[in-house]
DSSP file (Angstrom, degrees, kcal/mol; ACC not computed):
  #  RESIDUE AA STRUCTURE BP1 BP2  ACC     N-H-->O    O-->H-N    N-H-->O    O-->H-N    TCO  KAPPA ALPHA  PHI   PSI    X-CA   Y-CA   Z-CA
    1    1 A X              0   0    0      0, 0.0     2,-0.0     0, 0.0     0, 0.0   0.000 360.0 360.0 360.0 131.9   40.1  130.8 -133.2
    2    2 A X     >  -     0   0    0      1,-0.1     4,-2.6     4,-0.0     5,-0.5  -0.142 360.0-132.2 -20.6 108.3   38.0  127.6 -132.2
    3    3 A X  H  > S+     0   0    0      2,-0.2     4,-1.4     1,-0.2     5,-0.2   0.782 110.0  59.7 -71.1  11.6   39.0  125.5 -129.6
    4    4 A X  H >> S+     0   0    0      2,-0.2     4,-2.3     3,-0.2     3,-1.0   0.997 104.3  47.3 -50.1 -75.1   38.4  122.7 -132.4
    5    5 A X  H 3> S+     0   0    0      1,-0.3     4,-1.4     2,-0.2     5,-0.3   0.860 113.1  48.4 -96.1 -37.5   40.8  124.2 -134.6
    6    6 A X  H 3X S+     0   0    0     -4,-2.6     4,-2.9     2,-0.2    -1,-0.3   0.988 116.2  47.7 -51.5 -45.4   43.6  124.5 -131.3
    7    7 A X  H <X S+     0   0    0     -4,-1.4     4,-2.3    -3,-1.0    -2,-0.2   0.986 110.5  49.6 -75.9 -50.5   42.7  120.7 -130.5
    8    8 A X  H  < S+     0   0    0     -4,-2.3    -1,-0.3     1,-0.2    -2,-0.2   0.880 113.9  46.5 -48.5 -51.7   43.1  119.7 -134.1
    9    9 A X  H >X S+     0   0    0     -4,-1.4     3,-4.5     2,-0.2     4,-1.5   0.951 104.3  61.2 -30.6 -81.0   46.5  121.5 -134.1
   10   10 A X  H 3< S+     0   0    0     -4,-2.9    -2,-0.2    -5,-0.3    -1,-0.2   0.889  97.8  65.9 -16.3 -60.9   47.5  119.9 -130.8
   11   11 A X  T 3< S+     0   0    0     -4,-2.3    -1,-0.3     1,-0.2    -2,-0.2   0.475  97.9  44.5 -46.5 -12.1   47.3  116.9 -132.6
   12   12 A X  T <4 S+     0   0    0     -3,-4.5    -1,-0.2    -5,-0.1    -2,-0.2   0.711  82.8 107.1-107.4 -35.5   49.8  117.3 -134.9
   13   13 A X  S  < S-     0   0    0     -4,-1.5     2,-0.1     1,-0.1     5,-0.0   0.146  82.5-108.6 -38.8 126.0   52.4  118.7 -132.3
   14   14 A X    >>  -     0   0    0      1,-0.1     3,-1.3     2,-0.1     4,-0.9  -0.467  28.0-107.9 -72.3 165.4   55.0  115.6 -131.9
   15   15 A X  T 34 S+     0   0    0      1,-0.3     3,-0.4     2,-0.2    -1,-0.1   0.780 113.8  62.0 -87.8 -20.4   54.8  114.0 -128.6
   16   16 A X  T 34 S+     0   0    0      1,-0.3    -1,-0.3     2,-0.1     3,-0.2   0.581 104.4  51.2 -91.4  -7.1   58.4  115.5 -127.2
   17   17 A X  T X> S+     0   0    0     -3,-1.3     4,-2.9     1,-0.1     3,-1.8   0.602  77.1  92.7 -91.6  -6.7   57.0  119.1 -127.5
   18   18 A X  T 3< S+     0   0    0     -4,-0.9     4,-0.4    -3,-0.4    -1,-0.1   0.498  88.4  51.4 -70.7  19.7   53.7  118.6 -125.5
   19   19 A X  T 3> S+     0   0    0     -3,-0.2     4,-1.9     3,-0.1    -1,-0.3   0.635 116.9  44.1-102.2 -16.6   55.7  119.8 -121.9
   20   20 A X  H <> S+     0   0    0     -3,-1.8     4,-2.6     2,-0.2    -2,-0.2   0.816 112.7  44.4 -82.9 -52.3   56.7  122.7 -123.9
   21   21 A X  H >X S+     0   0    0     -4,-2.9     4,-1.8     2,-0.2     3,-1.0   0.987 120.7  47.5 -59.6 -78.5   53.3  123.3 -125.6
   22   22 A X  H >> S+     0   0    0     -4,-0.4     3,-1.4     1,-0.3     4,-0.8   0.742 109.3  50.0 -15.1 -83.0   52.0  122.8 -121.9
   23   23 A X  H >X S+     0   0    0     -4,-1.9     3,-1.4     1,-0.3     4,-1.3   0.811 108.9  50.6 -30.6 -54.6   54.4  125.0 -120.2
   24   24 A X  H <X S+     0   0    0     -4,-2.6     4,-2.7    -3,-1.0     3,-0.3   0.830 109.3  51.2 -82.9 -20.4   53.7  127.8 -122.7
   25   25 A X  H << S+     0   0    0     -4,-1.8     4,-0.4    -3,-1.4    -1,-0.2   0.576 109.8  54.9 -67.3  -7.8   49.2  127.5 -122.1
   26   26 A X  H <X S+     0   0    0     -3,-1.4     4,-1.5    -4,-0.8    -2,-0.2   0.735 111.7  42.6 -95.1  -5.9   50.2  127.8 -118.4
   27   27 A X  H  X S+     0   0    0     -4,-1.3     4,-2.4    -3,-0.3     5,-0.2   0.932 113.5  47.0 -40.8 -71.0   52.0  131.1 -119.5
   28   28 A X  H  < S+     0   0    0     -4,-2.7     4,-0.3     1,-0.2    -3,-0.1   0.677 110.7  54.4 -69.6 -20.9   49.5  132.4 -121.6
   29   29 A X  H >> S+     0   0    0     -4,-0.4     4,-1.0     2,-0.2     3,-0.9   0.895 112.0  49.4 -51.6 -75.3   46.8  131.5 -118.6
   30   30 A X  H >X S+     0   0    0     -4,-1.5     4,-5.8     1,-0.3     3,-2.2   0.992 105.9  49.2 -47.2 -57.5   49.1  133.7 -116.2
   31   31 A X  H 3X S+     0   0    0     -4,-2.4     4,-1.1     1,-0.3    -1,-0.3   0.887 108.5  57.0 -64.3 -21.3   49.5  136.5 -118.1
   32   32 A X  H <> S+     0   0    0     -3,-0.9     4,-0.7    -4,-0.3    -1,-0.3   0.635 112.1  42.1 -83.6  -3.0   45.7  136.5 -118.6
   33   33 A X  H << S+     0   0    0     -3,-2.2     4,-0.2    -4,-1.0    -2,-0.2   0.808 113.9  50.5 -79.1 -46.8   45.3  136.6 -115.0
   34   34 A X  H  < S+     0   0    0     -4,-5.8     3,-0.2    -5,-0.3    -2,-0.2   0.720 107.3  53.1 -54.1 -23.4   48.0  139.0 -114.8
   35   35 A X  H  < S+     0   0    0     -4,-1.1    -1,-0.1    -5,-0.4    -3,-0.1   0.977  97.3  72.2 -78.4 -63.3   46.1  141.5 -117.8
   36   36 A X  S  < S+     0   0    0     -4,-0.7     2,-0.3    -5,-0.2    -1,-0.3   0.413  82.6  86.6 -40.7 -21.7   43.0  141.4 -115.6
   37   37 A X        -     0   0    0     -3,-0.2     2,-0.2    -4,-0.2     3,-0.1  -0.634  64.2-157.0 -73.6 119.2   44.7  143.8 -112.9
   38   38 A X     >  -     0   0    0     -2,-0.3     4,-2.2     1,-0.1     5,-0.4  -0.440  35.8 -92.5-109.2-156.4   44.5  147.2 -113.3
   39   39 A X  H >> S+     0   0    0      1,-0.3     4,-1.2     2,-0.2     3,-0.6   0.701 123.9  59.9 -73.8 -92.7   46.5  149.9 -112.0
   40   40 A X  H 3> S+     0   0    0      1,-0.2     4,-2.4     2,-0.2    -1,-0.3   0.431 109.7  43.1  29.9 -81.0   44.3  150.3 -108.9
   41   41 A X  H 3> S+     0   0    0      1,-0.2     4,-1.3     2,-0.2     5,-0.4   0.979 115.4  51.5 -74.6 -55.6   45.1  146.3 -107.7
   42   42 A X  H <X S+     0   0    0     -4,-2.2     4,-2.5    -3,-0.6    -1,-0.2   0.937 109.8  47.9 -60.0 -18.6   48.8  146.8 -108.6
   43   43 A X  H  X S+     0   0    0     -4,-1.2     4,-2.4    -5,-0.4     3,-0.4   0.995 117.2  41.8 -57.0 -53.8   49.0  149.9 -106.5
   44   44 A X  H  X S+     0   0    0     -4,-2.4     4,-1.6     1,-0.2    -1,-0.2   0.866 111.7  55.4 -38.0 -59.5   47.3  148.0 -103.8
   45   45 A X  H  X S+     0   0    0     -4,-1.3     4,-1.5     2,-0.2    -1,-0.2   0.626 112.7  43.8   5.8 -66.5   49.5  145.0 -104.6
   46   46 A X  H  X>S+     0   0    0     -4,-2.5     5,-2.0    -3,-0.4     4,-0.6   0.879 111.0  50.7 -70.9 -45.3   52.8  147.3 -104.1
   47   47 A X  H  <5S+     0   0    0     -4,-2.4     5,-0.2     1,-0.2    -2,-0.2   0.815 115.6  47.7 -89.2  -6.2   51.6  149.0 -101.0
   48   48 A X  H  <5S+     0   0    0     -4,-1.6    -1,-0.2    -5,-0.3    -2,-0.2   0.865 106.1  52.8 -49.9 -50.8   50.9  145.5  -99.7
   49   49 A X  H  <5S-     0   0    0     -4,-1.5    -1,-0.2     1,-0.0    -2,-0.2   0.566 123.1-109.1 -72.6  -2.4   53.9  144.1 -100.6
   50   50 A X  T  <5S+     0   0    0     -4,-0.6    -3,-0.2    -5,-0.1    -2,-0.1   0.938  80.7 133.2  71.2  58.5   55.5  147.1  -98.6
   51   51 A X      < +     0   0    0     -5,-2.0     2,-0.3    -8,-0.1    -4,-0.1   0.508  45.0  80.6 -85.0  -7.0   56.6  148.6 -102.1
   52   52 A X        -     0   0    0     -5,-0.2     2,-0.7    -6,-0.2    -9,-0.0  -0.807  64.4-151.1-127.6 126.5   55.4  152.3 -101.4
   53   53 A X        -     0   0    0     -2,-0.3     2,-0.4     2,-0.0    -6,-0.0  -0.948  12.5-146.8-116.6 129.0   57.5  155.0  -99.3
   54   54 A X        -     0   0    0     -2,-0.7     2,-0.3     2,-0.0    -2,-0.0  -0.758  13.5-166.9 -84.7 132.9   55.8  157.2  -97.8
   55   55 A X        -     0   0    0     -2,-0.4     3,-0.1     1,-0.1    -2,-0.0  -0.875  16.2-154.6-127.5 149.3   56.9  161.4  -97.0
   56   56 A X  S    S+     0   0    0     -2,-0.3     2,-0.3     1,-0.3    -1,-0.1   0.624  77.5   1.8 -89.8 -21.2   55.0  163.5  -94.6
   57   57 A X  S  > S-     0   0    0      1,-0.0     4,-0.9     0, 0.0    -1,-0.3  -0.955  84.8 -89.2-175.0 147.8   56.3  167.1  -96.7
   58   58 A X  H  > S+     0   0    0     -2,-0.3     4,-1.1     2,-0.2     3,-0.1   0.707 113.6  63.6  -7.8 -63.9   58.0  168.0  -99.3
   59   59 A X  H >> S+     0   0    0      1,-0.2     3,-3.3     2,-0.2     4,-0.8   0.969 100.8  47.5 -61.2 -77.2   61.3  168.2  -97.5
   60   60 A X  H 3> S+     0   0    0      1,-0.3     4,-1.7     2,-0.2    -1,-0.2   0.639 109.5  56.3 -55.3 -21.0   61.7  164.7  -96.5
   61   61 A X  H 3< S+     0   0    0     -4,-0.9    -1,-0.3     2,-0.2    -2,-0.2   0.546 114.3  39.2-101.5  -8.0   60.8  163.6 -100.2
   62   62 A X  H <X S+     0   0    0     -3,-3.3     4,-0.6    -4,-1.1    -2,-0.2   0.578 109.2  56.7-107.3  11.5   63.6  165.8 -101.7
   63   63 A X  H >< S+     0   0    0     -4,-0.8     3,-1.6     2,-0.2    -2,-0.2   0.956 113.2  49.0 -77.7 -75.3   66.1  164.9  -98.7
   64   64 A X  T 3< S+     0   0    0     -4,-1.7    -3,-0.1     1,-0.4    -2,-0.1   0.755 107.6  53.3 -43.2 -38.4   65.1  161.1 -100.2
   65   65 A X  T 34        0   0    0      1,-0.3    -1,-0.4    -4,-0.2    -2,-0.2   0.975 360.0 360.0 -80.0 -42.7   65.8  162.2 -103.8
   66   66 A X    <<        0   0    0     -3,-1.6    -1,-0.3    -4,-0.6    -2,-0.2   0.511 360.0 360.0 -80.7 360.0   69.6  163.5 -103.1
């Protein structure tokens, strides 16, 4: 769709929804930021955010599980 035909649209929107309208293009903005990550940056992401546990063998990762 055009951004003509959004702005034309916009126009019609009553004046006590445009924070609403607003709110929801800085949504749709995020999530396109968000889309743009692939698995690769959230892995990265996680082990940054200290997300990630690491086991040296086997054993310690089913000692974890129980």
């Amino acid at each position: 769709m055009p951004y003509a035909v959004v702005a034309e649209k916009l126009k019609t929107v009553p004046e006590y929804y445009m924070e609403e309208v607003s709110e929801f293009l800085d949504f749709l903005l995020f999530r396109k930021k968000e889309s743009a990550r692939n698995g690769l940056d959230e892995a990265i992401a996680e082990v940054e955010r200290g997300e990630v546990e690491v086991f040296h063998t086997f054993d310690e990762f089913k000692a974890a599980m129980n």
